[in-house]
Short mmCIF file of the C-alpha atoms (twelve columns), coordinates in Angstrom:
data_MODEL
# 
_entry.id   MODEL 
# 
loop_
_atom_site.group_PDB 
_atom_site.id 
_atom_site.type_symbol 
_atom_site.label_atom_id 
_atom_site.label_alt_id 
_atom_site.label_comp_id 
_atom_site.label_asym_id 
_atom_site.label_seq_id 
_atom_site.Cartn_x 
_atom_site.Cartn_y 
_atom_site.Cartn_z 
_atom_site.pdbx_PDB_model_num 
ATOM 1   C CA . UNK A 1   -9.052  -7.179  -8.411  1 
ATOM 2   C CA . UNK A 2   -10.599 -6.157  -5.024  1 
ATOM 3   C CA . UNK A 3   -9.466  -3.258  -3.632  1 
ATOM 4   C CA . UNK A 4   -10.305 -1.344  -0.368  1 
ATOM 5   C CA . UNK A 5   -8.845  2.014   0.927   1 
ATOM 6   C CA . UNK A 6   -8.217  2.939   5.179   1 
ATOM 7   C CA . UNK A 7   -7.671  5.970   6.538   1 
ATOM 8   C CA . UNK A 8   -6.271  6.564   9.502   1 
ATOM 9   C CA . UNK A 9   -5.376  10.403  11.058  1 
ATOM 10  C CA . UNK A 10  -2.376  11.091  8.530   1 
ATOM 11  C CA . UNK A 11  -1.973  7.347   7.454   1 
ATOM 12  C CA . UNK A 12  -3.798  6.116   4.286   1 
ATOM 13  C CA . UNK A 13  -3.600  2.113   3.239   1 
ATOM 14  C CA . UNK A 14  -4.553  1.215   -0.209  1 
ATOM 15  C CA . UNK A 15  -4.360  -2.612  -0.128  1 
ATOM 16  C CA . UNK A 16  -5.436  -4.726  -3.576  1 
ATOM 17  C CA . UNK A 17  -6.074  -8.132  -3.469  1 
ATOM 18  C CA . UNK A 18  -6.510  -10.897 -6.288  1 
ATOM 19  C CA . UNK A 19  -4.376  -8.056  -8.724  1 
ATOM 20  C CA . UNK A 20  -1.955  -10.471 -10.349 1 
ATOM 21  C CA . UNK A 21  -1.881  -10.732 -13.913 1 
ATOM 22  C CA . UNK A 22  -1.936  -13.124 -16.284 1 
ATOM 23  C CA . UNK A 23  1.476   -12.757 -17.259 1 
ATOM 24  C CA . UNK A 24  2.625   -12.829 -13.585 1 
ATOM 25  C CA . UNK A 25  0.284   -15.399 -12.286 1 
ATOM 26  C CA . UNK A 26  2.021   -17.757 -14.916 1 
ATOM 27  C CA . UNK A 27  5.361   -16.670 -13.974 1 
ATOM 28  C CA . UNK A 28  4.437   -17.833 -9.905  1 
ATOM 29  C CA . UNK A 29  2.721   -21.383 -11.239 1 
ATOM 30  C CA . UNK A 30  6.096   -21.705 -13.109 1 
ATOM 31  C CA . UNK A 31  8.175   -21.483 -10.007 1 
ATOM 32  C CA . UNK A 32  9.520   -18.034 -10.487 1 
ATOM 33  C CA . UNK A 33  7.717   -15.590 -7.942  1 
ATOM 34  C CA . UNK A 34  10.806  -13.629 -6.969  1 
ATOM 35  C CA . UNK A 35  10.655  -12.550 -10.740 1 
ATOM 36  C CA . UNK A 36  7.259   -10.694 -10.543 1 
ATOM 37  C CA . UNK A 37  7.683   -9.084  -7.294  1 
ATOM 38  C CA . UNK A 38  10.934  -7.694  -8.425  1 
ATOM 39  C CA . UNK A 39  9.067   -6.724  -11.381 1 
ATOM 40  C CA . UNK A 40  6.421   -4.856  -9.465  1 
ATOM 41  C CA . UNK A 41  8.738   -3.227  -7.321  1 
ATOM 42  C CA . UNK A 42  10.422  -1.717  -10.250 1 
ATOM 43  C CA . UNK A 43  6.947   -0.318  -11.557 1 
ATOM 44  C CA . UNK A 44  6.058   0.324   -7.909  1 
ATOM 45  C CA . UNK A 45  9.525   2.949   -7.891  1 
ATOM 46  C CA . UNK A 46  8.742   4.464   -11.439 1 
ATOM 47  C CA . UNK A 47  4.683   4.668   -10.479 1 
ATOM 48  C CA . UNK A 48  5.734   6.831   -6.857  1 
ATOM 49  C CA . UNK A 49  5.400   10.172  -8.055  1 
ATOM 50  C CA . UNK A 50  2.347   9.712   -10.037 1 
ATOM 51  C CA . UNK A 51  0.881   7.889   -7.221  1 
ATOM 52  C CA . UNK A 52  1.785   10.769  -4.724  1 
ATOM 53  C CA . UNK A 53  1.028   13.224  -6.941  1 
ATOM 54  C CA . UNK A 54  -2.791  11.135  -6.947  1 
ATOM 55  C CA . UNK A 55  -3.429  11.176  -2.993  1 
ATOM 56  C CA . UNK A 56  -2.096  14.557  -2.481  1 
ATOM 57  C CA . UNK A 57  -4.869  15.777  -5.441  1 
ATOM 58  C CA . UNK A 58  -7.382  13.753  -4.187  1 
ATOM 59  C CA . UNK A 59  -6.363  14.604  0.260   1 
ATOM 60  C CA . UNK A 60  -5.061  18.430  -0.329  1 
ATOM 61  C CA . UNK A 61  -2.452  16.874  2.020   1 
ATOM 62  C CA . UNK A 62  1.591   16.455  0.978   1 
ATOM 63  C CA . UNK A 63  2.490   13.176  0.775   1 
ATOM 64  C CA . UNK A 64  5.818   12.718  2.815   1 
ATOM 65  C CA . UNK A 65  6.293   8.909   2.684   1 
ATOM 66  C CA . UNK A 66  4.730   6.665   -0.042  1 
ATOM 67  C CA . UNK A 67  5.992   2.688   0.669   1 
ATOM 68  C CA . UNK A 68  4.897   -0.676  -1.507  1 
ATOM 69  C CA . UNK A 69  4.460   -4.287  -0.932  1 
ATOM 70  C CA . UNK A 70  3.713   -6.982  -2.716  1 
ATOM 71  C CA . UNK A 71  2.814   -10.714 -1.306  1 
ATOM 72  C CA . UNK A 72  2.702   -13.568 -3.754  1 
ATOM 73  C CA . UNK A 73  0.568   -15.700 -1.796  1 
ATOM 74  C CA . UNK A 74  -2.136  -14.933 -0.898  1 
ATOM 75  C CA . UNK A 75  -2.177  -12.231 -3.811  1 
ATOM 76  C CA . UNK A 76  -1.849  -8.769  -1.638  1 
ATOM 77  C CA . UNK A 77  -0.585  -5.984  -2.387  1 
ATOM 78  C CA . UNK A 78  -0.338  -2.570  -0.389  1 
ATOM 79  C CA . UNK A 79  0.699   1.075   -0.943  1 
ATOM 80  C CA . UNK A 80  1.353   2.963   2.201   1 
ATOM 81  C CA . UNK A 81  0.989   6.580   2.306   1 
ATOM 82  C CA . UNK A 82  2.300   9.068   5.263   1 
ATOM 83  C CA . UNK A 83  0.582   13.021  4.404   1 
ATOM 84  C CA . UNK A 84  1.920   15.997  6.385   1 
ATOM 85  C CA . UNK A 85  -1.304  16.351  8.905   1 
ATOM 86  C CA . UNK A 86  -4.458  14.358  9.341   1 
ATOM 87  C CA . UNK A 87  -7.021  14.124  7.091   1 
ATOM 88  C CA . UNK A 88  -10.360 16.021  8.643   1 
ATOM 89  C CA . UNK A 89  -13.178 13.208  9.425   1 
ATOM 90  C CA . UNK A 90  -10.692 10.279  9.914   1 
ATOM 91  C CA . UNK A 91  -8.876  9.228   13.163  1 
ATOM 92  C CA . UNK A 92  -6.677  7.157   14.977  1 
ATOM 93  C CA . UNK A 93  -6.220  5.467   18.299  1 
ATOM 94  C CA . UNK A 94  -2.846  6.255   19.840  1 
ATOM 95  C CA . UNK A 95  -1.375  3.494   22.053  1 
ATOM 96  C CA . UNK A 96  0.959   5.524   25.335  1 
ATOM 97  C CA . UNK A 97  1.078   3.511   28.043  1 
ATOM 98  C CA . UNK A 98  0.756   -0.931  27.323  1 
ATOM 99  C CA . UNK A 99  -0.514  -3.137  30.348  1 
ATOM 100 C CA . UNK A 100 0.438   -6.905  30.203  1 
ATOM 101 C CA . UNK A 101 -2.139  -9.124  31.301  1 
ATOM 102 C CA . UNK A 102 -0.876  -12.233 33.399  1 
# 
């Protein structure tokens, strides 16, 4: 599994690549995908609290959103975390005002 973390003001992206198991991988090659990402969005829902309870050890921050994905193929998933300020260090561009280029 490859994984790689972003942080962005008060947004932090965990996203995990290549993390199927064997189990699952077999399940997908067998025709039944919707089967393991149900199943990992059922572990996903029990795992939320630990995995809040994680980034807001690890930030100091409270985590006020945590969201999940999962993508069969390619093999991607991502946990989403929204914490209740920015983290000091890390920033983010903020988009106001859009021109359109002809």
């Amino acid at each position: 599994m490859k994984a790689k973390t972003y942080v962005l003001g008060d947004l932090i992206v965990c996203v995990l690549r290549d993390g199927h198991t064997t189990i699952e991988q077999t399940m997908i090659e067998s025709g039944e995908p919707e089967k393991v990402l149900e199943m990992r969005r059922d572990f996903q829902r029990m795992m939320g609290a630990q995995y809040k309870g994680i980034i807001e050890k690890l930030t100091g921050r409270n985590v006020v959103a945590f969201l999940s994905q999962t993508h069969v193929d390619p093999d991607i998933t991502m946990e989403i975390f929204f914490v209740d300020r920015p983290l000091d260090g890390f920033g983010a561009a903020e988009v106001i005002e859009s021109v359109l280029i002809d």
